[in-house]
C-alpha positions as CSV (number, residue, x, y, z in Angstrom):
1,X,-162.9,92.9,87.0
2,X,-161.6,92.4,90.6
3,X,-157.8,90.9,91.0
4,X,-158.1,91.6,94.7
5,X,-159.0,88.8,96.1
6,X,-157.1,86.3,93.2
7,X,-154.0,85.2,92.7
8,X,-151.7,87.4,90.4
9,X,-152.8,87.5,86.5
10,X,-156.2,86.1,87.3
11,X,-159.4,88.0,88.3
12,X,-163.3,87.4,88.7
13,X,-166.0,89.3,86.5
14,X,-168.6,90.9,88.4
15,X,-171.9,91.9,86.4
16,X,-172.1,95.3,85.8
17,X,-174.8,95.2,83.1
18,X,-176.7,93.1,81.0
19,X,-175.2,90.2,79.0
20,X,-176.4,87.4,75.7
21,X,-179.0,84.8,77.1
22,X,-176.5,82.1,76.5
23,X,-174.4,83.1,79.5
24,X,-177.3,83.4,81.9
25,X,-176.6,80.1,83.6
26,X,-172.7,81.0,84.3
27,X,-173.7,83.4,86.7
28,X,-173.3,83.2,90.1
29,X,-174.6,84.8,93.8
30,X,-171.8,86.6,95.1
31,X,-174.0,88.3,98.0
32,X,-174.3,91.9,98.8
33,X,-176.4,91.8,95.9
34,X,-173.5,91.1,93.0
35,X,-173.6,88.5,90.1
36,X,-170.6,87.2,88.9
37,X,-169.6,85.2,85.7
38,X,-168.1,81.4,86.9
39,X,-165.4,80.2,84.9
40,X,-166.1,76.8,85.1
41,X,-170.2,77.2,85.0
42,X,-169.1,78.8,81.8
43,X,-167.3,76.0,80.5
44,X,-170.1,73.6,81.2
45,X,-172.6,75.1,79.5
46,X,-171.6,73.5,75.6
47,X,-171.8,69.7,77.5
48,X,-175.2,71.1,78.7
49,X,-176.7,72.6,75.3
50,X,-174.9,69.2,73.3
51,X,-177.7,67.2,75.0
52,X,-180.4,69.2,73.9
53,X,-179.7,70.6,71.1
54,X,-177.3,69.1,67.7
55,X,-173.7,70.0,67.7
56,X,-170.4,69.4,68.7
57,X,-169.4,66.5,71.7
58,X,-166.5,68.4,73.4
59,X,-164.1,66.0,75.3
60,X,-163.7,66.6,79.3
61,X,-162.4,70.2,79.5
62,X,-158.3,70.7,79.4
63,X,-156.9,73.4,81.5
64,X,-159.2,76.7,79.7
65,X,-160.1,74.6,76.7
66,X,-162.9,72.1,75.5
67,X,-160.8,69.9,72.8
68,X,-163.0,69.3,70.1
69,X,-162.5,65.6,68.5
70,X,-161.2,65.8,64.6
71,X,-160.8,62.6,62.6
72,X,-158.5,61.1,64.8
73,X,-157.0,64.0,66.7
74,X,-158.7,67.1,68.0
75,X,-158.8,70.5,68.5
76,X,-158.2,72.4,71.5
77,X,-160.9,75.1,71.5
78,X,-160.9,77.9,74.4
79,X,-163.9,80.3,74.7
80,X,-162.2,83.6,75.6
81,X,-163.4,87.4,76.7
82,X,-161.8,90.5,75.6
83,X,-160.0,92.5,78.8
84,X,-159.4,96.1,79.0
85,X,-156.7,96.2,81.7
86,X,-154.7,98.6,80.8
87,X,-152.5,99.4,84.0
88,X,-150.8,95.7,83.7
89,X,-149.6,96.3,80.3
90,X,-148.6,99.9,81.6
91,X,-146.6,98.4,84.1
92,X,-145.4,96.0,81.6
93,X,-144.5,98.8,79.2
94,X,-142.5,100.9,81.7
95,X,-140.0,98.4,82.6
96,X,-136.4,99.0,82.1
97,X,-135.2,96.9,78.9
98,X,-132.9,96.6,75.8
99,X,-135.9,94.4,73.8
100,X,-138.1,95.2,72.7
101,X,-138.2,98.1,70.6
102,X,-140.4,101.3,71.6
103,X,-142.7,100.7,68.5
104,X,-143.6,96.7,69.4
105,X,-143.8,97.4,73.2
106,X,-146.5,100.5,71.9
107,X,-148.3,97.2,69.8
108,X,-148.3,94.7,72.1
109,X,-150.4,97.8,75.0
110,X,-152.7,98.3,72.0
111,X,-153.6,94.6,71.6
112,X,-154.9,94.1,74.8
113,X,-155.7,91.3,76.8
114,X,-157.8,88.0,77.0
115,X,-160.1,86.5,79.9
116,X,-160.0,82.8,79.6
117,X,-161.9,80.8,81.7
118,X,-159.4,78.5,84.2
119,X,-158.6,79.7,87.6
120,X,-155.3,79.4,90.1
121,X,-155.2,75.8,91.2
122,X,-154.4,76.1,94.4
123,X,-157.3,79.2,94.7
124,X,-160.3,79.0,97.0
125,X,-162.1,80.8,94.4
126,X,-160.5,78.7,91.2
127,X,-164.2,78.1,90.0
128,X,-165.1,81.5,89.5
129,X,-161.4,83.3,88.6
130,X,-160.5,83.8,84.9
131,X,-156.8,83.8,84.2
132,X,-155.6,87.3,82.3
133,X,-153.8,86.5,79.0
134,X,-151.7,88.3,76.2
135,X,-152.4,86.1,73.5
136,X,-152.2,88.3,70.5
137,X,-149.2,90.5,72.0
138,X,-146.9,87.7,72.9
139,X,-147.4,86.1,69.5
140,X,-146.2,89.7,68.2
141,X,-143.3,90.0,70.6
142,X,-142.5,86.1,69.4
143,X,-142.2,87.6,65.9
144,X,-139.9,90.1,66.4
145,X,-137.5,88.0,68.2
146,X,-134.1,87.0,65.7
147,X,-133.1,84.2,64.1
148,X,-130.8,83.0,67.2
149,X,-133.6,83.4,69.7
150,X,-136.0,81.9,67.9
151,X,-133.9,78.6,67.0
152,X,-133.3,78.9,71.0
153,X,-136.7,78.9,71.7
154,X,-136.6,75.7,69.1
155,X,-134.0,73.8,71.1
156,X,-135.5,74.2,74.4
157,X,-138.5,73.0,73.7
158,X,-137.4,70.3,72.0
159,X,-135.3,70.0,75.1
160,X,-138.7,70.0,77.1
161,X,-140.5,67.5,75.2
162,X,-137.8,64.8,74.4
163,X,-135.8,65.0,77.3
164,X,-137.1,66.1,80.6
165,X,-140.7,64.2,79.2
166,X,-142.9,65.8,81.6
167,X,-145.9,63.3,82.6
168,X,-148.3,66.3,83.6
169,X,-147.0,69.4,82.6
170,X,-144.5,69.8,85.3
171,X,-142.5,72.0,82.3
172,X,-144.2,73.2,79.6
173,X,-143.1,74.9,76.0
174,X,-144.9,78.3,77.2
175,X,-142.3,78.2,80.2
176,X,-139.6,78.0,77.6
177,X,-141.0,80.5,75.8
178,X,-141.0,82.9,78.8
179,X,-137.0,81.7,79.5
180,X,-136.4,83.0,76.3
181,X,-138.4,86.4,76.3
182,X,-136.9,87.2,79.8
183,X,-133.2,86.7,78.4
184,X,-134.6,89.1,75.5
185,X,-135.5,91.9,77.7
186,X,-132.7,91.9,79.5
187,X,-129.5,91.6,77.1
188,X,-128.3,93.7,74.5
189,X,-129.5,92.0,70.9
190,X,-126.6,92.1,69.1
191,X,-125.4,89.8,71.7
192,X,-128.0,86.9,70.2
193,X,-126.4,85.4,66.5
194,X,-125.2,82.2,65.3
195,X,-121.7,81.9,66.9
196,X,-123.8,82.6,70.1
197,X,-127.0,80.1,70.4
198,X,-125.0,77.4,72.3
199,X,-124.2,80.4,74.9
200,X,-128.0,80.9,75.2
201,X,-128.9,77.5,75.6
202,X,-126.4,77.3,78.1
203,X,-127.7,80.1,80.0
204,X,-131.4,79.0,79.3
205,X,-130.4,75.7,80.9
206,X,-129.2,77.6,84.0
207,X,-132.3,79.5,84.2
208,X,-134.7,76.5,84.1
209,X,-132.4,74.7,86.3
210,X,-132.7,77.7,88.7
211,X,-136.8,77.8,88.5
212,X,-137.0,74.2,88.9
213,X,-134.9,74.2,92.2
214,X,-136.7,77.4,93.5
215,X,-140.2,76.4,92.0
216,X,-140.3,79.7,90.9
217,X,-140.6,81.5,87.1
218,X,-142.1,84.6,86.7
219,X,-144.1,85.6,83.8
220,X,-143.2,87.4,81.4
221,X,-146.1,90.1,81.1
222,X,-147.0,89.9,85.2
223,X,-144.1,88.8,86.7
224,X,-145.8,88.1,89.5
225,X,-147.8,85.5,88.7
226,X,-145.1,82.5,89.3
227,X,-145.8,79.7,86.1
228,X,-144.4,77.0,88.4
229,X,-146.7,77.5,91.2
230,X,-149.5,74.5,91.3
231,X,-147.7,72.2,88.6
232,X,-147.7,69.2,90.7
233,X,-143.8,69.2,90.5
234,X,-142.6,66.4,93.0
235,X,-139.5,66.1,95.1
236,X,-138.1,63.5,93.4
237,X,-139.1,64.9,90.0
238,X,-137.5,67.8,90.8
239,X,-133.9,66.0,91.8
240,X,-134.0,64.3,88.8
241,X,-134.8,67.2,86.0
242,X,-131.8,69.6,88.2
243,X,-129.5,66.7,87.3
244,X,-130.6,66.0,84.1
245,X,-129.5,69.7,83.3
246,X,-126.2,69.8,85.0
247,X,-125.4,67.1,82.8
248,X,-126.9,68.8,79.4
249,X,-125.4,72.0,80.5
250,X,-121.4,70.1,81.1
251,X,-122.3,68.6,77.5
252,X,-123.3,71.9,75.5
253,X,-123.0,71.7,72.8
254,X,-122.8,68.2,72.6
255,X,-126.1,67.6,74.1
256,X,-127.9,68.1,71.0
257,X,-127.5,64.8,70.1
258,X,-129.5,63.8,73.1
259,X,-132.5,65.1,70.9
260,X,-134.0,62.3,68.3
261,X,-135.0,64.7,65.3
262,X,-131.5,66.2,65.5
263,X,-129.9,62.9,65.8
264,X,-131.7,61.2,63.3
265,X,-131.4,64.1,61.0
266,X,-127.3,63.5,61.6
267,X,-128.1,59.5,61.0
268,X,-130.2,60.1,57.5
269,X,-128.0,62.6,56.2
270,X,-124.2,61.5,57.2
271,X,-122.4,62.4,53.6
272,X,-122.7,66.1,54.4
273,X,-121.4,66.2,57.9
274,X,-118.8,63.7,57.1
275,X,-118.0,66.2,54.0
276,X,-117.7,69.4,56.0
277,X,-116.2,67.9,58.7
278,X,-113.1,67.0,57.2
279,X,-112.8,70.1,55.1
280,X,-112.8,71.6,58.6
281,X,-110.3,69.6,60.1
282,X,-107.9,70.0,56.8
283,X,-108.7,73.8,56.9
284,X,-107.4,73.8,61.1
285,X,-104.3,71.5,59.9
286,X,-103.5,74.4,57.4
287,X,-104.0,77.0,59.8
288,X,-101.9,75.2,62.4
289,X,-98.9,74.9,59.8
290,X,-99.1,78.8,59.0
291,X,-99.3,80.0,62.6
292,X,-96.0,77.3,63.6
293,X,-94.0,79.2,60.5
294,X,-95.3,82.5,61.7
295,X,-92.5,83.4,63.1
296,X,-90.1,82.9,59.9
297,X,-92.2,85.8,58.1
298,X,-92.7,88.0,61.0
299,X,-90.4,90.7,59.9
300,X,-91.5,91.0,56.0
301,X,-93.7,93.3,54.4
302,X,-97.4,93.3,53.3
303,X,-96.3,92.9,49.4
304,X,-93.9,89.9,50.4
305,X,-96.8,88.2,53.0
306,X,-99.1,88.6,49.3
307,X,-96.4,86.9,47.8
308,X,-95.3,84.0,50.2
309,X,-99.1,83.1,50.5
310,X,-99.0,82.8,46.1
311,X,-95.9,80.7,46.3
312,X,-97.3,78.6,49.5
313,X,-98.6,75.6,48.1
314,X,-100.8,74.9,51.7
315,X,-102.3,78.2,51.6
316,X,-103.5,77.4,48.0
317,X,-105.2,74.6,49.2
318,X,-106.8,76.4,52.2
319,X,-108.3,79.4,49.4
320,X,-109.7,76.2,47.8
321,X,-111.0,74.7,50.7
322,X,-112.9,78.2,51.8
323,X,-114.3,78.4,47.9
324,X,-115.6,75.1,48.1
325,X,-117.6,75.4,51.3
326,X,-118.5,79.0,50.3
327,X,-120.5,77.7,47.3
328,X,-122.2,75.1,49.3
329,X,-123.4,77.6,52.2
330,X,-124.3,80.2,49.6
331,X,-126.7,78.6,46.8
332,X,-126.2,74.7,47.7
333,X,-123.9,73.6,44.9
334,X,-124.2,76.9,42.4
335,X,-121.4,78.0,40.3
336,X,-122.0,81.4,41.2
337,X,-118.6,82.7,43.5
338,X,-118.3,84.2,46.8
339,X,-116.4,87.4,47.0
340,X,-113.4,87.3,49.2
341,X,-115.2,88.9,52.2
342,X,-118.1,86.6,52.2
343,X,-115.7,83.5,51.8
344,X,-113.4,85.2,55.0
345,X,-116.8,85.2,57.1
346,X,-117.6,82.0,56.4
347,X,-114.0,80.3,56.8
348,X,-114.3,82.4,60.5
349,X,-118.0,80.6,61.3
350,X,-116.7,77.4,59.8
351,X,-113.7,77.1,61.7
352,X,-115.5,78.5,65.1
C-alpha cells in the first residue's frame, strides 16, 4: 500500500508478489519497474469475462460496486481486498473519547480494514487508488450505540431522504451516520435517552448545517478524509438545504411531521394520539390546580399532605389517570399493575 501520493483514506496497491490469474489484466505499468493493481481495470474485468464466458450481466458500475439485476431490483455487489493497516486504526484508537468503551475500540483494531475499488474524484490517479474502509468495525461500533442514538441515527436519515432529497448524493445516510458517531465520541452517554433525542436532532441539524456551509465533514475513522469533498454540491443547492435546516431546527420537535412515514403513521393511527393526548392535557390541568393551592398546604406535615391528597377528589383522578396510561405503556392494555415508582416515571416522561 502507498497513501503517499492519494488523497486521505485511499491508497494504490503496488505488486509485491504474485497474485490469482484472474487479476492479471488489472495490472498496470507504474515505471521504475513496479506493477500496480487499477481499481477500475479491476472492476472491468466481470463486463469482460460476461462476454465470453456464462454468468452474471452486471449493470454500469456505481461508485465501488457492480449492481447485479434481481427480479425487478438489484443488488449492489462490491468486490473488496482485505487491508492490514494498522497505524490508521491506531491513531483511531488513541483518540481522546467518552464512546466507545475500551473493549469495542480493542474489536473494531482487530477487524481491520477493506480495500474497495473507487478512487477520490477529484484525484489524478482516481483510476488506480482504492478507497480504505471499516466495514465490519463500524457496523460493530453501530451496534453498540443506545436506543436514543440509534432512533437519531433513524430520524436523520429519514431527514436525508424525504426532506433534503438529494438528486446525486450531495448528502448521503453514511454522512448521517458519521454525524451521529462523532456526537458519540464526544459526549458523555448518559447524556443520550428518551427525554433527550429532540436535543440530538437539534444538534445533528446544527452539525450538517455547519458541513454543508463549510463543505467539510470529516470521517469518522480518518478524519481527514473530508466525506463532502467531490459531491457535486452546488451553490444554490447549498443555500437551499442551510435554509431548509434553520427552518427544521426553529421547528424541533415539530418537524417530524415534515416526514411522510411519521405523518402517515399519525394519520392511520389517530385514536391513540388523540387518547393520550388528552389524558396529558387533563393530567397538566390537575397539576396546575395543585401547584395554584400549594401555598394553602405549605406549612402541614407529611402525614396531613398523605391525607389532603386521599380526601382531594382531583388528585384521585390524576392517580387514575397515571394507572391508566401506565398499563398501556407497560404490556399494551394488560391487567397486570405498575408499581408506584414505575407509574411516577412514566407520569414524568408523559407530562415532559
Amino acid at each position: 500500500m502507498d497513501t503517499d501520493i492519494c488523497y486521505p483514506g485511499h491508497s494504490i496497491l503496488l505488486l509485491e508478489r504474485g497474485l490469482p490469474l484472474f487479476l492479471l489484466s488489472a495490472l498496470q505499468n507504474y515505471g521504475q519497474g513496479k506493477l500496480i493493481l487499477s481499481s477500475d481495470a479491476l472492476l472491468n474485468i466481470p463486463s469482460i469475462t460476461s462476454r465470453i464466458l456464462p454468468g452474471p450481466i452486471y449493470n454500469d458500475r456505481a461508485g465501488p460496486s457492480l449492481p447485479l439485476p434481481f427480479g425487478n431490483t438489484t443488488i449492489d455487489t462490491v468486490l473488496a481486498l482485505r487491508c492490514h493497516c494498522p497505524s490508521i486504526l491506531q491513531r483511531w484508537a488513541a483518540r481522546s473519547r467518552h464512546w466507545p468503551p475500551t473493549n469495542v475500540v480493542e474489536k473494531v483494531v482487530s477487524m481491520g480494514a477493506f480495500l474497495t475499488p473507487v478512487g477520490f474524484k477529484e484525484s489524478k490517479n482516481k483510476n488506480i487508488e482504492w478507497r480504505i474502509c471499516f466495514n465490519t468495525g463500524e457496523t460493530e461500533l453501530m451496534i453498540n450505540l443506545n436506543d436514543t442514538q440509534m432512533k437519531l441515527y433513524v430520524l436523520l436519515k429519514m431527514i436525508a431522504k424525504d426532506v433534503l432529497k438529494p438528486r446525486h448524493k450531495e448528502v448521503t445516510s453514511y454522512m448521517m451516520k458519521n454525524i451521529v458517531l462523532w456526537l458519540a465520541e464526544n459526549n458523555h452517554q448518559y447524556k443520550f435517552h428518551e427525554r433527550s433525542l429532540f436535543f440530538w436532532l437539534h444538534e445533528s441539524l446544527l452539525k450538517l448545517r455547519t458541513a454543508l456551509s463549510a463543505k467539510q465533514l470529516p470521517y469518522f475513522m480518518i478524519p481527514e478524509r473530508n466525506l463532502m469533498a467531490a459531491t457535486g454540491l452546488t451553490d444554490a443547492q447549498q443555500r437551499i438545504w442551510i435554509t431548509t435546516l434553520t427552518d427544521m431546527m426553529d421547528e424541533c420537535p415539530k418537524l417530524i411531521r415534515r416526514l411522510p412515514k411519521i405523518r402517515q403513521a399519525i394519520i392511520s393511527h389517530p385514536d391513540p394520539l388523540r387518547w393520550y393526548n388528552g389524558r396529558r392535557i387533563e393530567l397538566e390541568i390537575i397539576l396546575l390546580e395543585v401547584i395554584k393551592n400549594a401555598t394553602d398546604i405549605s406549612d402541614i406535615s407529611f402525614g396531613d399532605m398523605f391525607y389532603y391528597v386521599l380526601q382531594n377528589g382531583v388528585m384521585w383522578r390524576a392517580v387514575e389517570i397515571i394507572a391508566e396510561v401506565s398499563e398501556k405503556v407497560r404490556s399494551g392494555g394488560s391487567s397486570e399493575t405498575a408499581n408506584l415508582f414505575e407509574g411516577l416515571q412514566i407520569m414524568y416522561r408523559f407530562l415532559m
